[in-house]
Structure formats: C-alpha cells, structure tokens
NUMARVEX-417207 format. One record per residue (C-alpha): x, y, z. Coordinates in nm, 4 decimals. Example, Ala and Ser with C-alpha at 12.3 -4.5 7.8 and 13.67 -1.06 7.14 Angstrom:
BEGIN
site px->1.2300 | py->-0.4500 | pz->0.7800
site px->1.3670 | py->-0.1060 | pz->0.7140
// end
This chain:
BEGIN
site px->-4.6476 | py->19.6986 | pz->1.6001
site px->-4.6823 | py->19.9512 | pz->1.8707
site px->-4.4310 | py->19.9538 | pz->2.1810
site px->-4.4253 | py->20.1799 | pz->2.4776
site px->-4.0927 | py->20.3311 | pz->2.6129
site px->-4.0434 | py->20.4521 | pz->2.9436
site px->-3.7491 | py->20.5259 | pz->3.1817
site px->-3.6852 | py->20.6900 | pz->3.5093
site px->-4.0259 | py->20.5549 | pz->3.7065
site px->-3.8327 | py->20.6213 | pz->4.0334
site px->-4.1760 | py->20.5180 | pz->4.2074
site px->-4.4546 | py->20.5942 | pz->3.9956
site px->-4.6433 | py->20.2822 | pz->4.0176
site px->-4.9681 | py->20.3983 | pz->3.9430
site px->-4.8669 | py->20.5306 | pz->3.5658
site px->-4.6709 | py->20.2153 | pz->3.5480
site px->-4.9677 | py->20.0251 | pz->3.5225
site px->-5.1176 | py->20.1862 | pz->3.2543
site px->-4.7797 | py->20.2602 | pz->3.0667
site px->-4.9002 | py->19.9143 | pz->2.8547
site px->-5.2278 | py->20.0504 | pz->2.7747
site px->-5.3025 | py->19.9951 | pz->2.3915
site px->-4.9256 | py->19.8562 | pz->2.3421
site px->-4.7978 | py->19.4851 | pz->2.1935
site px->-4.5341 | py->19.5622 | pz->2.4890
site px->-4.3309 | py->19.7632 | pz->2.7510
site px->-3.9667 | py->19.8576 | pz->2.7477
site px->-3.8722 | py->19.9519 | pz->3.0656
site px->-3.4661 | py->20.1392 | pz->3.0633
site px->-3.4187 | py->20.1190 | pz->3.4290
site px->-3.4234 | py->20.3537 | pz->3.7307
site px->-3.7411 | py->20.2337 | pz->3.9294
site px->-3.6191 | py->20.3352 | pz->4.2830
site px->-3.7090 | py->20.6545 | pz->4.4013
site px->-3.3830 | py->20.7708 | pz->4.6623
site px->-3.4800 | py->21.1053 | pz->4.6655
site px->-3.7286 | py->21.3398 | pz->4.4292
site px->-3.5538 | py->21.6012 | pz->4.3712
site px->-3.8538 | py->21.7731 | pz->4.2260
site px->-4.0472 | py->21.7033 | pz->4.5546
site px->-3.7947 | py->21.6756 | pz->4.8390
site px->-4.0626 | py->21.4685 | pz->5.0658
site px->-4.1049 | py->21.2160 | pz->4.8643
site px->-3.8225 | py->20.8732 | pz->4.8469
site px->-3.6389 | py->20.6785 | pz->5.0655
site px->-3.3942 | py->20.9589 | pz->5.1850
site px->-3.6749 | py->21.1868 | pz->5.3276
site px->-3.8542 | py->20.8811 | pz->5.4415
site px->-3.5757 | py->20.8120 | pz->5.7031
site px->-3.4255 | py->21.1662 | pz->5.7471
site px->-3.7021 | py->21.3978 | pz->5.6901
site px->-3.7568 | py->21.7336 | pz->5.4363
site px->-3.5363 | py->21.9208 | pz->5.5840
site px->-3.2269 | py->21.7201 | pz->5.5739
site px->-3.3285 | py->21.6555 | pz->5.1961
site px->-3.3367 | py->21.9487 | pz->5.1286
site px->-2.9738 | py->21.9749 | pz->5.2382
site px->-2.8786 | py->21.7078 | pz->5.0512
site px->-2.9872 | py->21.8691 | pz->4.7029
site px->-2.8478 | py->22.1739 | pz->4.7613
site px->-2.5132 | py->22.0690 | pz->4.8419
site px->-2.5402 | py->21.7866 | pz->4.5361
site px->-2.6587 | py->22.0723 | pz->4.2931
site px->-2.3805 | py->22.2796 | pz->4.3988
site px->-2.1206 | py->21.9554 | pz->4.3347
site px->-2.0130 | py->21.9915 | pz->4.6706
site px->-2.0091 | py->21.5866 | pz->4.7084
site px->-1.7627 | py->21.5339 | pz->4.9850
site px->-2.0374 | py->21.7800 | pz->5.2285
site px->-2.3408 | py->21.5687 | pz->5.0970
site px->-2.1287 | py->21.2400 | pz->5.1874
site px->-2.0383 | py->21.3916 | pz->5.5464
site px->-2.4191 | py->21.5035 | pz->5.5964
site px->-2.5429 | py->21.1094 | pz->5.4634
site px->-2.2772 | py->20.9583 | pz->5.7324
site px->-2.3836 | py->21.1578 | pz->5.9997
site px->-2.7452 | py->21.1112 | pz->5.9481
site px->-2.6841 | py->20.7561 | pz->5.9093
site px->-2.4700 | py->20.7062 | pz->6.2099
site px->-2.7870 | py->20.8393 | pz->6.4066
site px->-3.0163 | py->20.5810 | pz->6.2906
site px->-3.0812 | py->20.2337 | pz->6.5074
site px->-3.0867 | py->20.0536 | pz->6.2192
site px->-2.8004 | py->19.9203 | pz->5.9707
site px->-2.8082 | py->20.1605 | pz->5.6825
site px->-2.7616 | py->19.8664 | pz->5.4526
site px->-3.0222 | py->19.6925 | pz->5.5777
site px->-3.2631 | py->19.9843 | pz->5.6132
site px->-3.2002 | py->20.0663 | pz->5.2451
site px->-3.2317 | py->19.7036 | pz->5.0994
site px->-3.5732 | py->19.7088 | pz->5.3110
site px->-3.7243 | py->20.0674 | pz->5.1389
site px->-3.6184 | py->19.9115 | pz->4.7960
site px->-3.7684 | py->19.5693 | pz->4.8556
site px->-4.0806 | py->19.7634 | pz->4.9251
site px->-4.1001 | py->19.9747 | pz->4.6129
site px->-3.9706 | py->19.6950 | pz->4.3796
site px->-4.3004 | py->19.4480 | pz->4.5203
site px->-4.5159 | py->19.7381 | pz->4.3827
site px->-4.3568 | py->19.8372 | pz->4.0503
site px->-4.2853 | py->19.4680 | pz->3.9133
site px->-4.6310 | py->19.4001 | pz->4.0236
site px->-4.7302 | py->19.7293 | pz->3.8092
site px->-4.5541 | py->19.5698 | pz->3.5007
site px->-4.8362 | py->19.4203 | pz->3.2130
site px->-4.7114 | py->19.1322 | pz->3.0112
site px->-4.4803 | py->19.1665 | pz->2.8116
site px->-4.2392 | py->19.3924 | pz->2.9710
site px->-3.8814 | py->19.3930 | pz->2.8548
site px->-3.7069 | py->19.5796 | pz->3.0964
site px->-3.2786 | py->19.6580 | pz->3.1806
site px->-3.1412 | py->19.8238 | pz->3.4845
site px->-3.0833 | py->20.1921 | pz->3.5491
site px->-2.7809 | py->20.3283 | pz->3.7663
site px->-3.0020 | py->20.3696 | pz->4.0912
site px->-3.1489 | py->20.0441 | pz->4.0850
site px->-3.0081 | py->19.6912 | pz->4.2782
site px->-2.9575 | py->19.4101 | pz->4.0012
site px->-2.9220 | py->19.1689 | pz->4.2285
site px->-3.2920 | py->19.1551 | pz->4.3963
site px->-3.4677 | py->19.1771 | pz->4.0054
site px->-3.4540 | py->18.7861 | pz->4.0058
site px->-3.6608 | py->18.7751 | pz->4.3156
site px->-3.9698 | py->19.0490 | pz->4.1724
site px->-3.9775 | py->19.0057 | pz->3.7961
site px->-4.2535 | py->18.7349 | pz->3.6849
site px->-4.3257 | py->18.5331 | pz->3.3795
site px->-4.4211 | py->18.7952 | pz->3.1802
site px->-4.0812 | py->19.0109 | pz->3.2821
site px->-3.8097 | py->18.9695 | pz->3.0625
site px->-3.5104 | py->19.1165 | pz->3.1948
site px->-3.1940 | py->19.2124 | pz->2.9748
site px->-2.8708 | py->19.3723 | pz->2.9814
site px->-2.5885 | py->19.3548 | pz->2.7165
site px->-2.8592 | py->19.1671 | pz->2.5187
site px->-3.0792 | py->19.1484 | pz->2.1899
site px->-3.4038 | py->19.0479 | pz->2.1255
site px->-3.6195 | py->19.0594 | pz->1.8389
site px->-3.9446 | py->19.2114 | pz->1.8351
site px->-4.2236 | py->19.2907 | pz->1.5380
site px->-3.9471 | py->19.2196 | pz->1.3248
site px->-3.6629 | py->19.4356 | pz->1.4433
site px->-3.3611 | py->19.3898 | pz->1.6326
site px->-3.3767 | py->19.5362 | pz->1.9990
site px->-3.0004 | py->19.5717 | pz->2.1898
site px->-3.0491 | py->19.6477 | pz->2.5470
site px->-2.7711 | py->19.8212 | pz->2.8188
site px->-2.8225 | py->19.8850 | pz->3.1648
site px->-2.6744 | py->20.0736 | pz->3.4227
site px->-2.4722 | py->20.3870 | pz->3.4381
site px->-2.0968 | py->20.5496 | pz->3.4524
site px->-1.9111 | py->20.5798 | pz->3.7532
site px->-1.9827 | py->20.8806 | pz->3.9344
site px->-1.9060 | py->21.0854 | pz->4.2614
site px->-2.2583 | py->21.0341 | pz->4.3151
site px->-2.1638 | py->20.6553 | pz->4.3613
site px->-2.5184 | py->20.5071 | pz->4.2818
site px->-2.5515 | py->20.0914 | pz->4.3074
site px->-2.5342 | py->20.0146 | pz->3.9533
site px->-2.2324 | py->20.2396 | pz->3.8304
site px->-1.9673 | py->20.0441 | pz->3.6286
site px->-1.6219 | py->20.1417 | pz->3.4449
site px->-1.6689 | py->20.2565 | pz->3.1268
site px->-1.4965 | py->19.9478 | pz->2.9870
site px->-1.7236 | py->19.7538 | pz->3.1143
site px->-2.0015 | py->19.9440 | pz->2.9561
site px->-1.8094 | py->19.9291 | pz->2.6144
site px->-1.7760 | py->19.5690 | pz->2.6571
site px->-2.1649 | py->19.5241 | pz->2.6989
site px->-2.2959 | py->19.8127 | pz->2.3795
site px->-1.9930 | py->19.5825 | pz->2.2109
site px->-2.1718 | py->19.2032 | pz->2.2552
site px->-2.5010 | py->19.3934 | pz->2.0742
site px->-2.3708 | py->19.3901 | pz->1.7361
site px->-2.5789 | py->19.5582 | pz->1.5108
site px->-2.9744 | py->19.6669 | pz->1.6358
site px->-3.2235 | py->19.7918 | pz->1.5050
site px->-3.3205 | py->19.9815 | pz->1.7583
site px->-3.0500 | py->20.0844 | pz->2.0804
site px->-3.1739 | py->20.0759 | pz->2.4367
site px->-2.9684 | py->20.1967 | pz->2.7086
site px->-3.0379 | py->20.3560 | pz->3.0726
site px->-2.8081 | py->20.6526 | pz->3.0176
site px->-2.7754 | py->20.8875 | pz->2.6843
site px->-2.4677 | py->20.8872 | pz->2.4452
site px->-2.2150 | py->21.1190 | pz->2.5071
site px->-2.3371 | py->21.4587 | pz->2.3498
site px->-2.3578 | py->21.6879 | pz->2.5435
site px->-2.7178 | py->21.8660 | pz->2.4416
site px->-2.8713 | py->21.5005 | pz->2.5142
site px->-2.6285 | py->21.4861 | pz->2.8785
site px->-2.6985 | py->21.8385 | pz->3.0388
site px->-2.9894 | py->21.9080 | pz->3.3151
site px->-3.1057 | py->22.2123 | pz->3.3234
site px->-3.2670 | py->22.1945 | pz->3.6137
site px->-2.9963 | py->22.0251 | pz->3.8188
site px->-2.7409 | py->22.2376 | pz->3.6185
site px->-2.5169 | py->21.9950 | pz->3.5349
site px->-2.3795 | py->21.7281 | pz->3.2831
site px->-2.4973 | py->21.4212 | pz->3.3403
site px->-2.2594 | py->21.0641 | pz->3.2182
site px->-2.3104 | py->20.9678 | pz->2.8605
site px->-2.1231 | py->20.7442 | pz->2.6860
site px->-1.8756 | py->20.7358 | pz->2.4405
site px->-1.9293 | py->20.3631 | pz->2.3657
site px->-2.2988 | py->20.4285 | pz->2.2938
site px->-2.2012 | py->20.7271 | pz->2.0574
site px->-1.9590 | py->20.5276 | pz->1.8796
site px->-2.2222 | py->20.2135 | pz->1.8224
site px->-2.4164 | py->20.4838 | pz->1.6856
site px->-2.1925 | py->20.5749 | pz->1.4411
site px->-2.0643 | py->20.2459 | pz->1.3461
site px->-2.3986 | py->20.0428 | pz->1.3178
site px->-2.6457 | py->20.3171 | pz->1.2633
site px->-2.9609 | py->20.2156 | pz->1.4404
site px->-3.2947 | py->20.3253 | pz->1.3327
site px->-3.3328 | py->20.4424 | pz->1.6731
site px->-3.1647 | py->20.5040 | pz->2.0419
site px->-3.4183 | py->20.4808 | pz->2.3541
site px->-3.2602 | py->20.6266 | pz->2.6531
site px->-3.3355 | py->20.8754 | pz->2.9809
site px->-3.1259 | py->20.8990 | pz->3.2955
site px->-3.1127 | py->21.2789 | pz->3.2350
site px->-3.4716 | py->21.4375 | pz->3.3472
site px->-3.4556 | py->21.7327 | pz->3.2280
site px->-3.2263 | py->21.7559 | pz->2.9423
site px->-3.1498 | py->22.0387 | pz->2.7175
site px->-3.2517 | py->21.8344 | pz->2.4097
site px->-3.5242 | py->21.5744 | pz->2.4565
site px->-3.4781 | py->21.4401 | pz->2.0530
site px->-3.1953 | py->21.4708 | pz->1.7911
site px->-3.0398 | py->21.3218 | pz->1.4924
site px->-2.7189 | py->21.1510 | pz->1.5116
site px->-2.6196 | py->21.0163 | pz->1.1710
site px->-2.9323 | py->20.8783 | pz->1.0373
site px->-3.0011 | py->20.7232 | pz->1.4179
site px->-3.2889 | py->20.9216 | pz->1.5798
site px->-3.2198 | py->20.9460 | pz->1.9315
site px->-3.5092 | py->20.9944 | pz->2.1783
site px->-3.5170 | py->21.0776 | pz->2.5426
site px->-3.7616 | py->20.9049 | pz->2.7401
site px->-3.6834 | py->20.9445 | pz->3.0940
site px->-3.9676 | py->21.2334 | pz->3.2246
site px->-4.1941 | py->20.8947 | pz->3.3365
site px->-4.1434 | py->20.9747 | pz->3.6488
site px->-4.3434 | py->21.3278 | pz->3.6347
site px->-4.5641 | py->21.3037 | pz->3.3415
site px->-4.6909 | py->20.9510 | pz->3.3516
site px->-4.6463 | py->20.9022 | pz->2.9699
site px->-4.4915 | py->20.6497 | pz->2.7809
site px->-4.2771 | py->20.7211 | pz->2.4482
site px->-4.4594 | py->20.5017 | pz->2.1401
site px->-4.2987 | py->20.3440 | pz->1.8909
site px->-4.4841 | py->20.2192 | pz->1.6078
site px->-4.3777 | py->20.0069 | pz->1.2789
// end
C-alpha cells in the first residue's frame, strides 16, 4: 500500500494534481486557501484586493506580533473597498476551492486546516472526496484518525476552535494506527518557524494521544518551515508534511 501525504496547498493546484501520481490514495490535512504567500507577497487573496505593497505591510507587522497594527491596517483597507469584505472573501475562496477539489484524483481523504471555510467543502468535494474530521477510517489495513482545524489564535483564521474542542475531537479517535491532524503536537522543535520566527499552536491533546495510544505514525503541517521536519515521540514517528505548497511533493507512506 502506498499513500501520499500532503498539507498546506494554499493554492498549488497544479502539484495537486499530480500529488496522486503512483499512489492507492491522497490524504489531504487541510489549508488549501492561499490568504497571503508569505514567501511571495503578490501572490493570494490579500494582495489580490490590496496590492504588494500593502502585503508587504501586513507581514511585517504579523512577523513582528504586532497584531492589533495588522488588524487596524486590514480595517482600513477594507473600509476602502466597494465591496462587502465578507462577500469579497467568500468569492476569492469559492474560486480557488472550484480549482483545487477539481485537482483532487480519486481517492482523496482529506480534513480541514485552520485557514480554510468548512462550511463551503460540501458544495466542491465529489464522489471520490471523502472528507473527515474527528474521524477514523481504515485503509490497507490500518487505522487512520483524522483532526482538522487549528487553535485559537490572535491571528483569528476561519477554522480556529478552543482547545477543548480540539481535545474532544483527537478524544472520539480512540486508538489509530496512524494520527492525522492539520496542526503539529505541542513540542516545540515540531511548532517553531524559522522563517516567520515564531511558535506556531500545537496541541497538547495531540501530544497526549501520542503518548497514550502510541501510533505508528503522526501526519501533520501547519508550520512551513519548522525547526524539525521529523522526530520520534515514544515509539510514534512524527512527520511534517506541510512544505506542499513550495515544493510540490507529496510525503509517501508505504506498508
């Protein structure tokens, strides 16, 4: 059995399509929007509407955690537009998320990451789309628990939940074989960027299902750049898979 892992697509459509490519089947761990690259400030829906500059703005004042400026800047720049800014933004995402589902092959077992909108996934994922979140499957034989979403944040991302919400969700798994979640467990070599500088939300509730159940494996991204892409904990290997976005390269799993 060979699956392909990937997380973080944020609006890479055209590796998405070939992220199947000599696999029994996708996992997809959320995070297909792409709000703003911060790698490439032109590209996503902020620069889209605002242009470069004031993107560039926005990522300096996020790096530097200075999150009550970046919300001032967003407010103005959104009071200047014609258009609703709910409206505008559930337009840019309904655009992106006709491509990607459309990029998935068949099958795809996919969960939600913290930027993306739950509620529209109905309306784009076909037959061959399974979607999951605070659910198991079996696959080739082994158990597969999926999690979606993130942490609450200042950031304040659509899909951000309490963390006992979260715990309620890794909880209803049980025992896997193998853990999928959107964002990492709460160490913090698998939570710090280094390029953004920062610690990123893990969670607790993952590490502790960790502990407790000891999957063969935990499948996660949410943090791009982290300062450990692979570790042990306990006999669970945990593997980062969220740099989709910018190599165009699924993780493979093979049993």
């Amino acid at each position: 059995m060979r699956v392909h892992v990937v997380s973080d697509v944020h609006g890479n459509s055209d590796a998405l399509a070939r992220a199947g490519d000599g696999a029994d089947a996708l996992i997809c761990l959320g995070d297909l929007v792409l709000f703003l690259d911060y790698a490439d400030h032109s590209r996503g829906i902020f620069p889209d509407l605002f242009g470069t500059a004031n993107a560039d703005r926005l990522v300096e004042l996020r790096t530097a955690r200075r999150f009550d400026e970046a919300r001032d800047l967003g407010r103005s720049l959104w009071a200047g537009l014609a258009v609703d800014r709910d409206t505008a933004i559930e337009s840019a995402v309904r655009r992106q998320y006709a491509e990607l589902f459309a990029a998935f092959p068949t099958p795809t077992y996919a969960t939600y990451g913290n930027v993306d909108v739950p509620t529209l996934w109905s309306e784009y994922a076909g037959p061959g789309t399974t979607v999951l979140d605070g659910q198991r499957i079996e696959l080739g034989g082994l158990v597969v628990g999926f999690v979606g979403g993130g942490l609450r944040t200042p950031m304040r991302t659509p899909y951000e939940i309490s963390d006992e919400e979260y715990a309620a969700k890794v909880e209803a798994l049980g025992e896997v074989d193998v853990l999928c979640s959107h964002i990492p467990p709460d160490v913090p070599d698998l939570t710090y960027d280094t390029v953004a500088r920062r610690f990123e939300r893990g969670s607790r509730a993952l590490l502790d299902a960790l502990r407790r159940t000891r999957p063969r494996y935990a499948l996660f991204g949410h943090v791009h750049q982290p300062l450990v892409r692979r570790m042990r904990i306990g006999s669970t290997e945990c593997v980062n898979v969220g740099h989709f976005a910018s190599t165009g390269r699924p993780f493979a799993l093979e049993w």
